[in-house]
C-alpha positions as CSV (number, residue, x, y, z in Angstrom):
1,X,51.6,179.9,12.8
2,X,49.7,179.1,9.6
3,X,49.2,182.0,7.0
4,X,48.5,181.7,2.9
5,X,50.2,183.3,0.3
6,X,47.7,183.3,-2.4
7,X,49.7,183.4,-5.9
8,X,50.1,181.5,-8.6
9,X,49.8,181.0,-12.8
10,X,47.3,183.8,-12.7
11,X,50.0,186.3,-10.8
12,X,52.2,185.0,-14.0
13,X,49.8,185.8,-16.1
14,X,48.8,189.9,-14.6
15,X,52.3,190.5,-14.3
16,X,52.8,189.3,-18.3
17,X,49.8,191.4,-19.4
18,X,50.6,195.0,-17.7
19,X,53.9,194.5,-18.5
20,X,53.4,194.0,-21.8
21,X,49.8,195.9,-22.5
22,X,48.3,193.0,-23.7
23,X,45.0,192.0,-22.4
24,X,45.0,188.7,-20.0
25,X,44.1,186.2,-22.6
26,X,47.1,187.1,-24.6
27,X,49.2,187.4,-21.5
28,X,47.9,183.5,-20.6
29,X,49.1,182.3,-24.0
30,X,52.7,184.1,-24.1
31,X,52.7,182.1,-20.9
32,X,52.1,178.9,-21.9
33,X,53.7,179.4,-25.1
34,X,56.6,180.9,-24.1
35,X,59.5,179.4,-26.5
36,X,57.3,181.0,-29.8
37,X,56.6,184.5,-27.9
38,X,60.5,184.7,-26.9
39,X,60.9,184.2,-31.1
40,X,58.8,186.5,-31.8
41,X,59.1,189.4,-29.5
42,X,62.2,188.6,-27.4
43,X,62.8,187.5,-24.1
44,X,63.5,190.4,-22.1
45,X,60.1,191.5,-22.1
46,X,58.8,188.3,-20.5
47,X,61.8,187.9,-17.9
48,X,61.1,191.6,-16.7
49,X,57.3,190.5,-16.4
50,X,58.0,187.2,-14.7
51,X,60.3,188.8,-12.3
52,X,57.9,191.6,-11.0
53,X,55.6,188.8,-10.4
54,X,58.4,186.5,-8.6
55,X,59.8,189.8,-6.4
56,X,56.1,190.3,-5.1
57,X,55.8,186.2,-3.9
58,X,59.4,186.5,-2.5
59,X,58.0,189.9,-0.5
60,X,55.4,188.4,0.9
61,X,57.7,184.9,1.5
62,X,60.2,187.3,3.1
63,X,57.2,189.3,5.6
64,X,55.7,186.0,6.5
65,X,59.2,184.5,7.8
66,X,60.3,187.7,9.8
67,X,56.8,187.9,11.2
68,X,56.8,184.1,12.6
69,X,61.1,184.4,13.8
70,X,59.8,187.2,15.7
71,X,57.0,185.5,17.3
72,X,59.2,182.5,17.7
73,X,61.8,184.6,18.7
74,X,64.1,181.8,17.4
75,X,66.3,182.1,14.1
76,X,65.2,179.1,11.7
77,X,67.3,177.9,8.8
78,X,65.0,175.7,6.9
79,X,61.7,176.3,5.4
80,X,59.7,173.6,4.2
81,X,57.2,174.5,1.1
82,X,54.4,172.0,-0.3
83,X,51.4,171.0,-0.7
């Protein structure tokens, strides 16, 4: 079984920029300048954005594992993750 989860720095960067209301190119510098955004307008902000993102991967991490123990029909207890 072989399926893609497509998400990455831009999913960081959506999630910053609705959370926030700030448009996506100010969302991609809060991320990549995080320690001076955290200064200026405090962490929680960020860490609320950066966890919606993180809970939607994890959803579709968690969907993709029951869907391939089912077809299995075998309980696994390691995942391997790379490139």
């Amino acid at each position: 079984m072989f399926r893609s989860v497509a998400w990455g720095g831009s999913a960081i960067t959506s999630s910053i920029s609705s959370t926030l209301g700030v448009s996506p190119e100010e969302a991609d510098q809060i991320k990549l300048d995080y320690s001076k955004f955290k200064a200026t307008q405090g962490e929680k902000d960020v860490v609320v954005a950066l966890q919606e993102s993180v809970n939607s991967l994890l959803s579709d991490l968690n969907q993709t594992l029951i869907a391939y123990r089912n077809q299995i029909r075998k309980t696994f207890h390691r995942l391997n993750c790379g490139r």
